[in-house]
C-alpha positions in Angstrom: 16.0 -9.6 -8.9 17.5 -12.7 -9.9 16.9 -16.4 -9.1 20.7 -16.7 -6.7 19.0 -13.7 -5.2 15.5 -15.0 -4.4 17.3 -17.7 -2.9 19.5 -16.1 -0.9 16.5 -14.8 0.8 15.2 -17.9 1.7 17.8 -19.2 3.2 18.3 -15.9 5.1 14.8 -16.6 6.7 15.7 -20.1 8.0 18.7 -18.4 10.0 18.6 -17.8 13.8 19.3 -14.4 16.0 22.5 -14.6 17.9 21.7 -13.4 21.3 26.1 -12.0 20.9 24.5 -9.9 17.9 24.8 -5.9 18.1 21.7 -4.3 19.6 20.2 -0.7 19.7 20.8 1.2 23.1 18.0 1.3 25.5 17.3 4.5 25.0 16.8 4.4 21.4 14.2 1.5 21.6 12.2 2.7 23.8 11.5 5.7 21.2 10.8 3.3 18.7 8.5 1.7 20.8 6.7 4.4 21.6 6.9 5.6 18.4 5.5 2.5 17.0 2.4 2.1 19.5 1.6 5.4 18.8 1.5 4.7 14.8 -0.5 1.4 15.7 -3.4 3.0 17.3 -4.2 5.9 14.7 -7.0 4.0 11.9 -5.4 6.9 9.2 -7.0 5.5 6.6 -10.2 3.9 8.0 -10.7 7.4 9.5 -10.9 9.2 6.1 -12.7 6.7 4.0 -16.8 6.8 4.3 -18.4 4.3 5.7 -21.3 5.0 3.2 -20.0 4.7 -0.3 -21.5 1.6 -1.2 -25.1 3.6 -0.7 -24.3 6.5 -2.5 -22.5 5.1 -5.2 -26.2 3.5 -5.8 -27.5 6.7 -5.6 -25.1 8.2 -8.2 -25.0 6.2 -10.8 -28.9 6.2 -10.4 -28.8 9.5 -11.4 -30.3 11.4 -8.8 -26.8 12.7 -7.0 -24.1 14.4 -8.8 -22.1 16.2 -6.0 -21.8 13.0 -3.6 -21.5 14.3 0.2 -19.8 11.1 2.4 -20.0 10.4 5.9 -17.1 9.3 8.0 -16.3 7.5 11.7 -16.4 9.6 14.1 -12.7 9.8 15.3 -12.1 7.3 18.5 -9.6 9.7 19.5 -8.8 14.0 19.0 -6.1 14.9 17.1 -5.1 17.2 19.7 -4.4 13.9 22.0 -2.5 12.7 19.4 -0.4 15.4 19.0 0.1 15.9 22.4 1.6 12.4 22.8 3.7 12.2 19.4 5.5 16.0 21.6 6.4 13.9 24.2 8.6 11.4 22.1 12.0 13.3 21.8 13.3 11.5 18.4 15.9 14.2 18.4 17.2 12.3 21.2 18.1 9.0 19.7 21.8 8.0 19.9 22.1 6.1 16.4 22.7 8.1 13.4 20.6 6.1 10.7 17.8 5.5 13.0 17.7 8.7 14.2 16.9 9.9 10.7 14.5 7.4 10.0 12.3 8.0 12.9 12.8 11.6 12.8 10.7 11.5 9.1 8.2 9.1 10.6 7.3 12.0 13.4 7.0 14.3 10.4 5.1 11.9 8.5 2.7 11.8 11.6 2.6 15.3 12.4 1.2 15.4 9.0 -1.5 13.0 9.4 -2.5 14.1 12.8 -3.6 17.7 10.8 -5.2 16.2 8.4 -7.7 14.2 10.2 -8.5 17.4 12.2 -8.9 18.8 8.5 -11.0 16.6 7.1 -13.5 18.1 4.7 -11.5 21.2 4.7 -9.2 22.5 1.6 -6.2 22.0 3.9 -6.8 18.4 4.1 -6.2 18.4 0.5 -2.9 20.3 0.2 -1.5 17.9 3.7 -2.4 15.1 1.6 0.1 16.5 -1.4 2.8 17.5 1.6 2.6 13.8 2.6 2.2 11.6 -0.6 3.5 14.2 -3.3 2.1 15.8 -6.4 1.1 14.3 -9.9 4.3 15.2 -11.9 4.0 15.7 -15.5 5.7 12.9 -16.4 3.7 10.4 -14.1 0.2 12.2 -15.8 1.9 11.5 -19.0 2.3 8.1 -18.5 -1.2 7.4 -16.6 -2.7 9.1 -20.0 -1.1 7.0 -22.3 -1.8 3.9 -20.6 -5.6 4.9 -21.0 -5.4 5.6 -24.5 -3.4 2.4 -25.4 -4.8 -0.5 -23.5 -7.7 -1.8 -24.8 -10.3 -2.1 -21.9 -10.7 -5.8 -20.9 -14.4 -7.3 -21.1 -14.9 -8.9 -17.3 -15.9 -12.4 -17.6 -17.8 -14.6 -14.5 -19.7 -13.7 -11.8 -17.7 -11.9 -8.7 -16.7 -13.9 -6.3 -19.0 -13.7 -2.5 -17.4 -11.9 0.1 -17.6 -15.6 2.2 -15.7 -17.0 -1.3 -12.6 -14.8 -0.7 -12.4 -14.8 2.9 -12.0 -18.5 2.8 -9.4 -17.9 0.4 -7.6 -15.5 2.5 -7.8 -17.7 5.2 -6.3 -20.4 3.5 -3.9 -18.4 2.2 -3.0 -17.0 5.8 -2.9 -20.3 6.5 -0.3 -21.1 4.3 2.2 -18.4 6.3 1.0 -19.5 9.3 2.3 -23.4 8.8 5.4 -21.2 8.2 5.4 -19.7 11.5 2.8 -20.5 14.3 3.5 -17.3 15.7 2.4 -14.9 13.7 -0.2 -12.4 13.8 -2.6 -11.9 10.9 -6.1 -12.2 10.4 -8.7 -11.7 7.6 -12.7 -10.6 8.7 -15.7 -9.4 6.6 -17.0 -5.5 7.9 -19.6 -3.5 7.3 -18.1 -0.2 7.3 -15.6 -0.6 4.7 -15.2 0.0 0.9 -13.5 -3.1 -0.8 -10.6 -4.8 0.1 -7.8 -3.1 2.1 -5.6 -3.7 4.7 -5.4 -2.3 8.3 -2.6 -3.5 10.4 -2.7 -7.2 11.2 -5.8 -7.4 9.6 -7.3 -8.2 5.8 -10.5 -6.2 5.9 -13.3 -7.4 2.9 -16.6 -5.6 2.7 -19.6 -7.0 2.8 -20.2 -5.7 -0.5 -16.9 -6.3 -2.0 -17.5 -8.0 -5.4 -13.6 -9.8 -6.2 -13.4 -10.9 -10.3 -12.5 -14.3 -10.2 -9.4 -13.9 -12.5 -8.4 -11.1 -10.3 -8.9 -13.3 -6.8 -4.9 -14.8 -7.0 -3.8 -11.2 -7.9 -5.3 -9.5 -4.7 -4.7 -12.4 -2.4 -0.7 -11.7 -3.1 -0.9 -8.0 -2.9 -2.7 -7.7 0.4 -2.1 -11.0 2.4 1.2 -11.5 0.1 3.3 -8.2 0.6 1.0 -5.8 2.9 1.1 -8.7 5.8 3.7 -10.5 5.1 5.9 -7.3 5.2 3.8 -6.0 8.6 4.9 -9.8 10.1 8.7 -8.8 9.3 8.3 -5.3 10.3 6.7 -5.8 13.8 9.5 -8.5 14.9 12.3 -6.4 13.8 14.3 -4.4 16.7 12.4 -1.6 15.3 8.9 -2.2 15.5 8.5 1.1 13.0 9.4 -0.9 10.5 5.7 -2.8 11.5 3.7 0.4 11.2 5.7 1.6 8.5 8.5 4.1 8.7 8.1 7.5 7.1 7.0 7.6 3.2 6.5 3.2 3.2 2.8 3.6 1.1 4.4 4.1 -2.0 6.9 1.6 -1.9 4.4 -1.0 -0.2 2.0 -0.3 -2.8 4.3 -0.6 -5.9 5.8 -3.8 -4.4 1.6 -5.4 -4.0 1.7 -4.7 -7.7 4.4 -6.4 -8.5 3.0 -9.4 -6.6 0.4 -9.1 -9.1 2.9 -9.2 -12.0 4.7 -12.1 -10.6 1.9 -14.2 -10.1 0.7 -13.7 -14.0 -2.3 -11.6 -13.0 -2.2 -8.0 -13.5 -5.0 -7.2 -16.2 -5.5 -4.7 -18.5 -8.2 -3.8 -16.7 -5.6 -3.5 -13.4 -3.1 -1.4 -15.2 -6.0 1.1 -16.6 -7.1 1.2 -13.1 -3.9 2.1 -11.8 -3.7 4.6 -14.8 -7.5 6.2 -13.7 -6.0 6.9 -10.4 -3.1 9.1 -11.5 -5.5 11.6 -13.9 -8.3 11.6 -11.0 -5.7 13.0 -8.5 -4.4 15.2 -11.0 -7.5 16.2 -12.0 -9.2 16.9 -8.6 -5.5 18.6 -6.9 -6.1 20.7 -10.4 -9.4 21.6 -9.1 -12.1 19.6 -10.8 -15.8 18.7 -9.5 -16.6 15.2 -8.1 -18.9 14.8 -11.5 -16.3 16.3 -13.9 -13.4 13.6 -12.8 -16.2 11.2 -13.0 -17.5 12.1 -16.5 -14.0 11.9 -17.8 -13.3 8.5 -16.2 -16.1 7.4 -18.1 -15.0 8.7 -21.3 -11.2 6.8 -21.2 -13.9 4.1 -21.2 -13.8 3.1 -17.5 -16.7 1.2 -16.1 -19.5 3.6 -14.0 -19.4 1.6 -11.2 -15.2 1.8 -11.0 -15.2 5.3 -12.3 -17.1 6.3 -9.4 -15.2 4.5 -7.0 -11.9 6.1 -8.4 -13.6 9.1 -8.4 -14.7 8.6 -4.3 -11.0 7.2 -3.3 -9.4 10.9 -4.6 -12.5 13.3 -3.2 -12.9 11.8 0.0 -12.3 13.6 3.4 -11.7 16.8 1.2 -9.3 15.3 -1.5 -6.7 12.6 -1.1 -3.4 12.7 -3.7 -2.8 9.1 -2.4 -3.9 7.0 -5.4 -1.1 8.3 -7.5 1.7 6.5 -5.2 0.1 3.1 -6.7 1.8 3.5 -11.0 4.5 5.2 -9.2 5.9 2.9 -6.6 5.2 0.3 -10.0 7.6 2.7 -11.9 10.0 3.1 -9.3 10.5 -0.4 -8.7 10.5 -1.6 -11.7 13.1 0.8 -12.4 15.3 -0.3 -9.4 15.2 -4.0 -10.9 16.3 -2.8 -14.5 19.1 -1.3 -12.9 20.0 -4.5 -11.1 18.7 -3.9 -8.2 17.7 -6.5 -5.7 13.9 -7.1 -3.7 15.5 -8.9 -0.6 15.8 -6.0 2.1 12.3 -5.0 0.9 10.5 -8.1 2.4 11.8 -6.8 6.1 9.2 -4.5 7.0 7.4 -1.9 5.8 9.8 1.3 4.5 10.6 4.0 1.7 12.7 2.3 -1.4 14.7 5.4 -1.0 15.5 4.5 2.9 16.9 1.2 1.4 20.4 2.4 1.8 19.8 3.3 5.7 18.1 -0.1 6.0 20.9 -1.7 4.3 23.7 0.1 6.8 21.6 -1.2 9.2 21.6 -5.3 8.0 25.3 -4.6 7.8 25.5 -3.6 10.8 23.4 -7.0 12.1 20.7 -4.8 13.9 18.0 -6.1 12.0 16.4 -9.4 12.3 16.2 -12.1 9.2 12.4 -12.0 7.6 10.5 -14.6 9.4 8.2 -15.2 6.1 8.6 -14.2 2.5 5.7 -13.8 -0.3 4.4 -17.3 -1.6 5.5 -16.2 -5.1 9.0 -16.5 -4.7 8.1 -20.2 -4.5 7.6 -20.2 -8.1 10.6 -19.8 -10.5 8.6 -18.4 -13.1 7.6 -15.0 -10.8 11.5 -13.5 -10.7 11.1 -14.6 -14.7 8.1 -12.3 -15.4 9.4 -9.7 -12.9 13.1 -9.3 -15.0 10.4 -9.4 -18.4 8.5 -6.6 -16.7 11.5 -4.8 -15.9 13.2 -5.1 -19.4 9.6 -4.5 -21.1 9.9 -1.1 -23.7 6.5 0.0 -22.0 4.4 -0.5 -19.3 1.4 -1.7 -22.1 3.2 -5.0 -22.1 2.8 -6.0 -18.3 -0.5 -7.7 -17.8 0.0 -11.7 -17.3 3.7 -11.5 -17.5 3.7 -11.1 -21.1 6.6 -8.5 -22.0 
């Protein structure tokens, strides 16, 4: 991504929709919307993350547990009625060729979700989770391994920040859009029932008990409120409101592009990067067939904190095994790899889809069927960000990312 292209997008935000402009057929939108409403009211990952990790992890690492059993939401609504609904929206019907492809994979992509919450704590909610996010190749183990064994581990320094601490910070950073754009939707809140820091929707969810490094505030602030919302801002006031939800395949990409947030703004950590690294080997290890305490045990060995190792350890074993975690290093990979080759960000920041639907999306800008982005990620303020993303790009490994240092 260079500088003329960072500010291309910029002034691409200030334009205004021309009412003359091409437009979708009825038909087709109303699928979308349908679509899309559908995708909005199914909590995917809430539903499949305990609500009691923060407990047992006390319990583990106290050593009095070593086969952690979890306990999740009860689902607001049967898969059954999901499924029902997602059969009565005929995406074969749609009259435009690119978007009938793209909303033909999010149905699939939904199918597939829709059987794994009925499977949850079953073996087939594992192998649904590799149908939908892919398997650990190789190569991406590999790499995950390597990083392990050749980034020193980073001694934290200064105590976490208070939930309260970051949630004004969110706020103010929210804030910062919102002067922006008066209009737009977002909001941050502190809940009991979650693990962390995530992102659900228009919302920034912080837990109660989430305890945010200092050095690693600015980081996380541009990852979740600085691609995940910006991009679900873009998304939901595109012609196709998909694009809000996130059309078919979008976690990797979204995920890889929050870490590159983090590289832009100086602030991916050693620490970060062997997290990221931890991820890949726990999926691999637990799609290979390891216990809870064996992944956990071996965490510990590549010299991982307990208290992270176990909640890398929870993220891949819950609802029965999730391969998510690996998308995170690989969507990093991917991208990185798209800038090497000269590829460009700009049709990223529109909503929330697949690097490799970027073609589709880009026959669709061509054909001025998609609106400008009304916000773009605060870091593109700062000339130095596309600097230590080309340096991150152009870097002989991925040992050389943290702080922008190539």
């Amino acid at each position: 991504m260079s500088p003329a292209a960072s500010a291309d997008v910029q002034s691409d935000r200030t334009g205004s929709a021309d009412l003359e402009s091409p437009t979708f057929s009825t038909h087709d939108l109303a699928i979308d919307r349908a679509l899309a409403q559908l995708s909005s009211s199914v909590r995917f990952i809430l539903d499949i993350t305990p609500v009691d990790a923060d407990e047992i992890r006390a319990v583990f690492l106290g050593g009095d547990l070593t086969e952690p059993e979890f306990t999740y939401r009860d689902l607001e609504t049967s898969p059954d009625v999901f499924e029902a609904m997602l059969a009565d929206i005929d995406v074969s019907s749609v009259e435009d060729a690119t978007l009938g492809h793209l909303l033909r994979a999010k149905h699939r992509e939904m199918e597939l979700q829709f059987a794994m919450l009925r499977a949850r704590g079953t073996g087939d909610f594992r192998q649904l989770g590799i149908e939908l996010y892919g398997a650990v190749t190789p190569d991406l183990r590999e790499l995950a391994e390597s990083l392990l064994a050749l980034v020193t581990p980073q001694v934290a320094g200064g105590d976490p920040l208070a939930p309260e601490t970051f949630l004004a910070m969110a706020e103010e950073e929210i804030e910062h859009y919102r002067s922006i754009d008066p209009d737009i939707d977002i909001h941050a809140e502190i809940r009991s029932d979650v693990s962390g820091v995530m992102v659900s929707g228009n919302l920034l969810l912080i837990s109660e008990d989430a305890a945010v490094a200092p050095h690693r505030a600015l980081a996380l602030l541009h990852h979740e409120v600085g691609t995940h919302l910006v991009t679900q801002v873009n998304g939901t006031h595109q012609p196709i409101t998909v694009m809000g939800t996130g059309l078919a395949g979008y976690d990797e990409t979204q995920e890889g592009l929050a870490v590159l947030a983090e590289v832009a703004v100086g602030g991916l950590t050693p620490f970060r990067l062997r997290q990221l690294a931890a991820r890949v080997v726990t999926v691999a290890r637990m799609t290979a067939g390891a216990s809870f305490g064996e992944s956990y045990d071996a965490l510990v060995r590549h010299g991982i904190p307990e208290g992270s190792a176990f909640t890398t350890t929870m993220r891949a074993y819950r609802s029965g095994g999730l391969a998510k975690d690996a998308i995170y290093l690989r969507g990093l990979v991917d991208l990185l790899d798209h800038i090497r080759k000269g590829g460009s960000l700009d049709l990223l920041w529109l909503g929330k889809f697949s690097l490799s639907d970027l073609p589709l999306i880009g026959d669709l800008r061509d054909r001025e069927l998609l609106q400008p982005a009304r916000i773009l990620p605060r870091y593109l303020e700062d000339p130095d960000s596309t600097g230590r993303l080309l340096a991150a790009a152009h870097a002989p490994d991925l040992t050389h990312l943290w702080e922008g240092t190539p």
